[in-house]
C-alpha positions as CSV (number, residue, x, y, z in Angstrom):
1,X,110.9,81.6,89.4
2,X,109.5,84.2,91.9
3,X,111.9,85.9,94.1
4,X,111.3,85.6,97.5
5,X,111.4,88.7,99.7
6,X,112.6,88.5,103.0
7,X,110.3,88.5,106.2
8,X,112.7,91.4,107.8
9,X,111.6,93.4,104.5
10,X,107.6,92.7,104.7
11,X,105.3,94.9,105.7
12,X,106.4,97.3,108.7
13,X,107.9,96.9,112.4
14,X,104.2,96.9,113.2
15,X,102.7,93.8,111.3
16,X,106.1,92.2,111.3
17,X,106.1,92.2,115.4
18,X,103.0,90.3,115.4
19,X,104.0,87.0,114.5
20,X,106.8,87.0,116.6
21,X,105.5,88.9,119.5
22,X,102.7,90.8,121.0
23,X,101.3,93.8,118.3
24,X,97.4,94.5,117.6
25,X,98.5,94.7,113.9
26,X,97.7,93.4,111.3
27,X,93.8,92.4,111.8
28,X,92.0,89.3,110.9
29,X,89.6,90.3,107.6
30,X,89.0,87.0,107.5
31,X,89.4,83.1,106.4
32,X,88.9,81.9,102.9
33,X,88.2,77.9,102.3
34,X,89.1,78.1,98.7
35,X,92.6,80.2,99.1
36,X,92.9,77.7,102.4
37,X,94.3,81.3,104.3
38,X,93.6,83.6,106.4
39,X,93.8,87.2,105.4
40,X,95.3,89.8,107.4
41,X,95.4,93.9,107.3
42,X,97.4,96.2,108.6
43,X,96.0,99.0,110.1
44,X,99.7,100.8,110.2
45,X,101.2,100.3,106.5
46,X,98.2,98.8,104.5
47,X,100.0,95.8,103.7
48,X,98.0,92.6,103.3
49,X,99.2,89.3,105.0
50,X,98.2,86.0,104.2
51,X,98.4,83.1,106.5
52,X,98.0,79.4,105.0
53,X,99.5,76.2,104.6
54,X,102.9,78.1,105.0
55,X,104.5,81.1,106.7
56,X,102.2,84.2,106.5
57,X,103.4,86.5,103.9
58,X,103.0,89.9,102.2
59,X,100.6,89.6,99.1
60,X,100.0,92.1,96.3
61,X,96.2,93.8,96.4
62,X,95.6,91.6,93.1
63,X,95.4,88.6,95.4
64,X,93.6,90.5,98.2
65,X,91.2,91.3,96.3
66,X,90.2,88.0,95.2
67,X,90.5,86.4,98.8
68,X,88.4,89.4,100.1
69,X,85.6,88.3,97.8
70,X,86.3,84.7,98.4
71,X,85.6,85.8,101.8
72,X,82.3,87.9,101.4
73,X,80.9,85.3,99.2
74,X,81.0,82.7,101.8
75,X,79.8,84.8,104.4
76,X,76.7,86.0,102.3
């Protein structure tokens, strides 16, 4: 089972204030059809956020990577 971290110890005060409130981080990269997410930077603590069928999240750069190119292929 995967332990679940909680949203008060995701990311920073930065990205964490934006779904709650009103912060310009983190910043759209972009949305990916086959992840169904969209992906999220921020510009502060370099954490990556994804966004789906869910809560948005912190994600490892293993996953980020693979969205991002999920991304670039479909733009391309």
């Amino acid at each position: 089972m995967q332990d679940v971290t909680p949203f008060r110890d995701q990311g920073c005060k930065f990205c964490r204030e934006f779904w709650i409130s009103h912060s310009d981080q983190p910043k759209l990269i972009g949305v990916s059809l086959e992840y169904q997410c969209h992906l999220y930077r921020c510009g502060v603590c370099q954490s990556w956020w994804e966004y789906g069928l869910n809560h948005p999240h912190v994600i490892d750069r293993e996953l980020a990577d693979a969205i991002v190119a999920d991304i670039a292929q479909s733009s391309s």
